[in-house]
FIBAPA-847625 format. One record per residue: residue in three letters; x, y, z of N, C-alpha, C in turn. Coordinates in steps of 0.2 Angstrom, whole numbers, plus 5000, padded with zeros to 4 digits. Layout:
N
<aa = ALA	n.X = X	n.Y = Y	n.Z = Z	ca.X = X	ca.Y = Y	ca.Z = Z	c.X = X	c.Y = Y	c.Z = Z>
...
# end
This chain:
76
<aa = UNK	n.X = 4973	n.Y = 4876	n.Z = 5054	ca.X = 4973	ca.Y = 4883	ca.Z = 5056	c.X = 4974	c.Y = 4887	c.Z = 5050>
<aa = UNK	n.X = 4970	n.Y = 4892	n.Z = 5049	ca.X = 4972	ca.Y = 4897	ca.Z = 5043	c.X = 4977	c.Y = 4899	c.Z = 5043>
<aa = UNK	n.X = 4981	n.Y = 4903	n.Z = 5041	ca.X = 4986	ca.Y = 4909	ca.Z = 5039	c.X = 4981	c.Y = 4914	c.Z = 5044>
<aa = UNK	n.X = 4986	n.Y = 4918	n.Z = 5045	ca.X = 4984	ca.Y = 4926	ca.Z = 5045	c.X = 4986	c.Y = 4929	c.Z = 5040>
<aa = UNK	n.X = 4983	n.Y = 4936	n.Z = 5041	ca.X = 4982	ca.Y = 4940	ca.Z = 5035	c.X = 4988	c.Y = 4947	c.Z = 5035>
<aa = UNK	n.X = 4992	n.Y = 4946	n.Z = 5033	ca.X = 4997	ca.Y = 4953	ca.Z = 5033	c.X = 4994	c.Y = 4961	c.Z = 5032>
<aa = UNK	n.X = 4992	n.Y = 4965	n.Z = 5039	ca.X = 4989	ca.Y = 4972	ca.Z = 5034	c.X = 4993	c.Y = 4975	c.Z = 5033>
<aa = UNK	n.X = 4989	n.Y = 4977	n.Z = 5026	ca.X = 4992	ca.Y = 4981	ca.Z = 5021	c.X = 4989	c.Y = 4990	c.Z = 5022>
<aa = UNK	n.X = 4990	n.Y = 4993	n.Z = 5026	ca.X = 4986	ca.Y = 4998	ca.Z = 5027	c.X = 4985	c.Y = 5004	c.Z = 5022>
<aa = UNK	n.X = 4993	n.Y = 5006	n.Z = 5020	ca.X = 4993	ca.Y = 5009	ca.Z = 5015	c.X = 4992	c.Y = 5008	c.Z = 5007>
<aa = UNK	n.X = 4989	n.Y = 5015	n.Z = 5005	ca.X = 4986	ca.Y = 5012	ca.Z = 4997	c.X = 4989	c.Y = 5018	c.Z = 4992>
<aa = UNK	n.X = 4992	n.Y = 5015	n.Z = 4987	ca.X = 4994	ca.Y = 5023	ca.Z = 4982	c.X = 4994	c.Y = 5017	c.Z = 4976>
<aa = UNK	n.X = 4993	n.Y = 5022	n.Z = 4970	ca.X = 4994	ca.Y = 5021	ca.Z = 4964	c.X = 5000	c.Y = 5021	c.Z = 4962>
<aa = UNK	n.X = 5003	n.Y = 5018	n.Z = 4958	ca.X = 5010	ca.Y = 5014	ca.Z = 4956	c.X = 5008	c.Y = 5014	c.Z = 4949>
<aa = UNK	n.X = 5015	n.Y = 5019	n.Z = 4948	ca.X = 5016	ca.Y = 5016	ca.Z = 4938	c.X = 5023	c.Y = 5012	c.Z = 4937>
<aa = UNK	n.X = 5022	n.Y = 5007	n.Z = 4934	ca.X = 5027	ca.Y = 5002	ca.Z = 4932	c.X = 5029	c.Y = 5002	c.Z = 4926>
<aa = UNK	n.X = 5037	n.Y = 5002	n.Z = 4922	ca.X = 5037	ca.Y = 5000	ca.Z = 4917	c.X = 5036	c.Y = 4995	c.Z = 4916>
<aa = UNK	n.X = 5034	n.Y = 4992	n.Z = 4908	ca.X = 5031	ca.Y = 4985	ca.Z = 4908	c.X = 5039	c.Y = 4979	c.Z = 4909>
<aa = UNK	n.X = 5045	n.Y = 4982	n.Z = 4909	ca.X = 5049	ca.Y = 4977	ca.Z = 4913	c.X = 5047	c.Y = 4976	c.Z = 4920>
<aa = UNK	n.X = 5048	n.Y = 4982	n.Z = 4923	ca.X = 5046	ca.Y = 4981	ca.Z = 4932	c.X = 5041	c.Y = 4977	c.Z = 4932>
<aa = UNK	n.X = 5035	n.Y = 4978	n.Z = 4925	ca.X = 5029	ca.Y = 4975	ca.Z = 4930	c.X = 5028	c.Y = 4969	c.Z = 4929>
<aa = UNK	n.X = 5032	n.Y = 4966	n.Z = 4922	ca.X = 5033	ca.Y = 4960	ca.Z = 4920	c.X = 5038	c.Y = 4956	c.Z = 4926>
<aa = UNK	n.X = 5042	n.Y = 4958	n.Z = 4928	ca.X = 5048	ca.Y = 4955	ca.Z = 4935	c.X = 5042	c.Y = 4954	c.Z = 4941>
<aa = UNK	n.X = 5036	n.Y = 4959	n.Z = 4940	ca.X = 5032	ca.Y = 4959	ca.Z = 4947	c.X = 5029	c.Y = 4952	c.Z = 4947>
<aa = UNK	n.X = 5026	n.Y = 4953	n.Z = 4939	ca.X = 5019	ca.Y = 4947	ca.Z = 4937	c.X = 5023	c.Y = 4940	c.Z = 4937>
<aa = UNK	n.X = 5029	n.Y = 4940	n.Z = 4935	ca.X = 5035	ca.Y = 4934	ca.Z = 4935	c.X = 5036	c.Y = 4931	c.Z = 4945>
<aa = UNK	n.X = 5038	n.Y = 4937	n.Z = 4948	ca.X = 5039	ca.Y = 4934	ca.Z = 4955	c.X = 5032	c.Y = 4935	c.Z = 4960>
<aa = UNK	n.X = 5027	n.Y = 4937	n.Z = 4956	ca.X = 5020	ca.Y = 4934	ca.Z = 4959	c.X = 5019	c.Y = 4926	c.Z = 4956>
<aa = UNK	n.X = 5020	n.Y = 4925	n.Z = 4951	ca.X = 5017	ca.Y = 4919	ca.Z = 4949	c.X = 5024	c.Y = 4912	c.Z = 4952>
<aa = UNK	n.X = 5028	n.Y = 4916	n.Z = 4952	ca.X = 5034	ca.Y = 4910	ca.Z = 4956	c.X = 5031	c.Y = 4910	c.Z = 4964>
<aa = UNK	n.X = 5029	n.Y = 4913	n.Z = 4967	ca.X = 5030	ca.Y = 4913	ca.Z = 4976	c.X = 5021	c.Y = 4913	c.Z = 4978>
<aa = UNK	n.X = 5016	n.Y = 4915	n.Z = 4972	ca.X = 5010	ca.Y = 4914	ca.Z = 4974	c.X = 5008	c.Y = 4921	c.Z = 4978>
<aa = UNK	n.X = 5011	n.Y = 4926	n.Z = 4979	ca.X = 5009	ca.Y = 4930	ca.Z = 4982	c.X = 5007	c.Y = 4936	c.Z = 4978>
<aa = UNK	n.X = 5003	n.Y = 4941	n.Z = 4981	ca.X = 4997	ca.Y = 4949	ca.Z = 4975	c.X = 5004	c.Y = 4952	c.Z = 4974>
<aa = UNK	n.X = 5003	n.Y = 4957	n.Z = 4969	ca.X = 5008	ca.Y = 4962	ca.Z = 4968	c.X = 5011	c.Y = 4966	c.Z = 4976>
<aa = UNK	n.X = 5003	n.Y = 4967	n.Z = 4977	ca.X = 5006	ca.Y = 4972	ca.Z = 4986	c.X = 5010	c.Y = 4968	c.Z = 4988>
<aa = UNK	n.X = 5007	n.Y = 4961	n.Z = 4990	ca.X = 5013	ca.Y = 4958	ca.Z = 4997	c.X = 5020	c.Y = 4957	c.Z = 4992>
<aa = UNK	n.X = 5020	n.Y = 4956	n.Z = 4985	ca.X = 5025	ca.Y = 4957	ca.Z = 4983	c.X = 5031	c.Y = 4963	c.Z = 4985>
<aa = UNK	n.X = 5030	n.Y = 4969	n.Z = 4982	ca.X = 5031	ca.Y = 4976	ca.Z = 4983	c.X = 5033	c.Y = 4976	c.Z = 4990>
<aa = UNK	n.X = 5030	n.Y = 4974	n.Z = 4995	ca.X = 5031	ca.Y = 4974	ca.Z = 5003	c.X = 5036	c.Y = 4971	c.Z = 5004>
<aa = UNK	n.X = 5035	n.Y = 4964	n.Z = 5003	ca.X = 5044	ca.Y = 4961	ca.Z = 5005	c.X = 5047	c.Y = 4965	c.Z = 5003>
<aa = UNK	n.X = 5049	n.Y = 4965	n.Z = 4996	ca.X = 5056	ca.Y = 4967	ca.Z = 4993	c.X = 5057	c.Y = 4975	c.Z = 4997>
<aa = UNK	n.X = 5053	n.Y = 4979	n.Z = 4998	ca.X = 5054	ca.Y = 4983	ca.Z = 5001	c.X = 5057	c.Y = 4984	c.Z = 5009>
<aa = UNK	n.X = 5053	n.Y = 4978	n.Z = 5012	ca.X = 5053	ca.Y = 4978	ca.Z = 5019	c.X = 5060	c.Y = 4975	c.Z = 5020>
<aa = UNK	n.X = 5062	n.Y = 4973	n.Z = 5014	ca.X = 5069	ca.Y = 4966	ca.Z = 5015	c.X = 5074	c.Y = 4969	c.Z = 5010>
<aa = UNK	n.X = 5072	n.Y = 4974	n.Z = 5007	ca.X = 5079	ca.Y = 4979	ca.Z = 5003	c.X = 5085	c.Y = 4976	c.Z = 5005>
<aa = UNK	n.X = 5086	n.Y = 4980	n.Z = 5011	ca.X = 5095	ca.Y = 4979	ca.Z = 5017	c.X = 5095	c.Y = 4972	c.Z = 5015>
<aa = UNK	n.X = 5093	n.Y = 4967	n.Z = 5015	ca.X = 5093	ca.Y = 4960	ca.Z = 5016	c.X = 5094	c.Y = 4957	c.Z = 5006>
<aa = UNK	n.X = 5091	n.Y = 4959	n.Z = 5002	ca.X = 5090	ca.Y = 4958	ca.Z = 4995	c.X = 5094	c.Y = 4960	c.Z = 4991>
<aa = UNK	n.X = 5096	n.Y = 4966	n.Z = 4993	ca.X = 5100	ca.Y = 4971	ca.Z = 4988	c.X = 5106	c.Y = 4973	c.Z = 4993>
<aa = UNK	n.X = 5112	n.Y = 4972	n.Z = 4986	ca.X = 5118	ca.Y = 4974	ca.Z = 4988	c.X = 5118	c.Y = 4981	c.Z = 4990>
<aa = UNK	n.X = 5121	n.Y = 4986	n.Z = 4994	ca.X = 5120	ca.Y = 4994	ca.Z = 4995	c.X = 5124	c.Y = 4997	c.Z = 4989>
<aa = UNK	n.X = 5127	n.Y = 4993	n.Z = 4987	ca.X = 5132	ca.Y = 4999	ca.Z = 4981	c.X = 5129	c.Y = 4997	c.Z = 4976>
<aa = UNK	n.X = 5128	n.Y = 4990	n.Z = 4973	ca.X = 5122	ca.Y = 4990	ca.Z = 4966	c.X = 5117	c.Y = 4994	c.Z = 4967>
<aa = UNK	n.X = 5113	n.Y = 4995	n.Z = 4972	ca.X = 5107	ca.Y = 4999	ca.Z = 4974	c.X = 5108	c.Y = 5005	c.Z = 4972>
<aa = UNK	n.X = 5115	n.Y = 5006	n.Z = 4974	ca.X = 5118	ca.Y = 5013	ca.Z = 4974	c.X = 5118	c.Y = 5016	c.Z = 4965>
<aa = UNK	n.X = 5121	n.Y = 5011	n.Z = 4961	ca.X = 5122	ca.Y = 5009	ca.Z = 4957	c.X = 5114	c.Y = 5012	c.Z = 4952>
<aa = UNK	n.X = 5111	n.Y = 5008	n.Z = 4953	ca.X = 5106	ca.Y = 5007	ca.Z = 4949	c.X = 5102	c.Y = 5013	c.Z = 4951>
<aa = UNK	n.X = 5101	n.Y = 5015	n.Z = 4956	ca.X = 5097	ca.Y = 5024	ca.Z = 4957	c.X = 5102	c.Y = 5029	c.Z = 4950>
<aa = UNK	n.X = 5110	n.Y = 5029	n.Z = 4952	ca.X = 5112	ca.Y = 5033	ca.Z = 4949	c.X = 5113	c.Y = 5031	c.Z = 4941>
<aa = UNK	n.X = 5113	n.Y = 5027	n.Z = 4938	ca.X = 5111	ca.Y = 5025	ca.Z = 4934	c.X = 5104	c.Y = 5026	c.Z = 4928>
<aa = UNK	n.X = 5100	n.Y = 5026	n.Z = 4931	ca.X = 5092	ca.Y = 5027	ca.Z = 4933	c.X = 5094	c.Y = 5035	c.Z = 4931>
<aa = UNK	n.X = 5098	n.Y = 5039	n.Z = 4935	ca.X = 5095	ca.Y = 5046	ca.Z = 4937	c.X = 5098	c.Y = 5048	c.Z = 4929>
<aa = UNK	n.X = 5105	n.Y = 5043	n.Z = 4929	ca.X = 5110	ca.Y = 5047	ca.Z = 4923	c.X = 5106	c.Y = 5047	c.Z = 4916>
<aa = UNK	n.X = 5101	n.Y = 5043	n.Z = 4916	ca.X = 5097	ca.Y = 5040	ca.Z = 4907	c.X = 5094	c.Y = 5045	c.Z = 4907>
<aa = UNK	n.X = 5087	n.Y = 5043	n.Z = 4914	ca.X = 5082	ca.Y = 5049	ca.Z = 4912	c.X = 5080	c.Y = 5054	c.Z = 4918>
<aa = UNK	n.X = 5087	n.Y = 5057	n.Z = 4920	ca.X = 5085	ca.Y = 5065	ca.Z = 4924	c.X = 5082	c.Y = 5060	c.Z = 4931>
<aa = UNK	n.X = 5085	n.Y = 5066	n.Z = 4937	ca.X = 5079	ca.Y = 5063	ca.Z = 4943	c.X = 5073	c.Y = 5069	c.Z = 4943>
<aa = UNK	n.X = 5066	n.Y = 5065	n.Z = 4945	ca.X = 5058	ca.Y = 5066	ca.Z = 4943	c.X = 5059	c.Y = 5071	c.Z = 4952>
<aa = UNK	n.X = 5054	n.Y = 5075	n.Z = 4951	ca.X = 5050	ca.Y = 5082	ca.Z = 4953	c.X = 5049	c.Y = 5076	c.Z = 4957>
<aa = UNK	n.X = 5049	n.Y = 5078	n.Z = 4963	ca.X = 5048	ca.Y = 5074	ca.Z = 4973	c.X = 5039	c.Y = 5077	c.Z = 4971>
<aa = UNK	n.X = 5035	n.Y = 5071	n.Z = 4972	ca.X = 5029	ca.Y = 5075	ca.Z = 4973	c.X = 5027	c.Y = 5075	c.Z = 4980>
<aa = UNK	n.X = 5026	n.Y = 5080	n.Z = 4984	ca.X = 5025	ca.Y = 5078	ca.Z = 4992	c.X = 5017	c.Y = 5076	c.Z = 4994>
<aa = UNK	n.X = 5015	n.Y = 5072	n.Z = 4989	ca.X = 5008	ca.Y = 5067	ca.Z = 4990	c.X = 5004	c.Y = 5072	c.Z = 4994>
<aa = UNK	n.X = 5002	n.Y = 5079	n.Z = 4991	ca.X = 4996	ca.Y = 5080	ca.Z = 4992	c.X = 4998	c.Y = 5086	c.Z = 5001>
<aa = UNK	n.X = 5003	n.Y = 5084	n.Z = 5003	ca.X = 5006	ca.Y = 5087	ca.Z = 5009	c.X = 5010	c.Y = 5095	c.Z = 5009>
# end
């Protein structure tokens, strides 16, 4: 019996720093999964993957180096 196919409905453009994209192409080449379904998990499994306070951590962190980025409302 085959697998099924997980849809993927949504589509956008993603920029990566070359560390992010490097940790992406490292945990696709370990688990055999595309970037999407990568990107999917971690996302869909955050609560489960990630501590809340390191999370917390790492945004504020993130915001204190370089500034927080203009919300763009995708075109809405």
């Amino acid at each position: 019996m085959s697998a099924k196919r997980y849809p993927l409905p949504k589509r956008f453009n993603a920029a990566l720093s070359e560390r992010a994209y490097d940790k992406l192409r490292a945990l696709n080449a370990h688990y055999g999964f595309g970037n999407n379904y990568i990107l999917t998990i971690l996302l869909e499994s955050l609560d489960d993957v990630a501590d809340s306070k390191f999370l917390e951590k790492a945004f504020r962190d993130f915001e204190a180096e370089y500034g927080a980025p203009k919300i763009d409302k995708m075109g809405k």
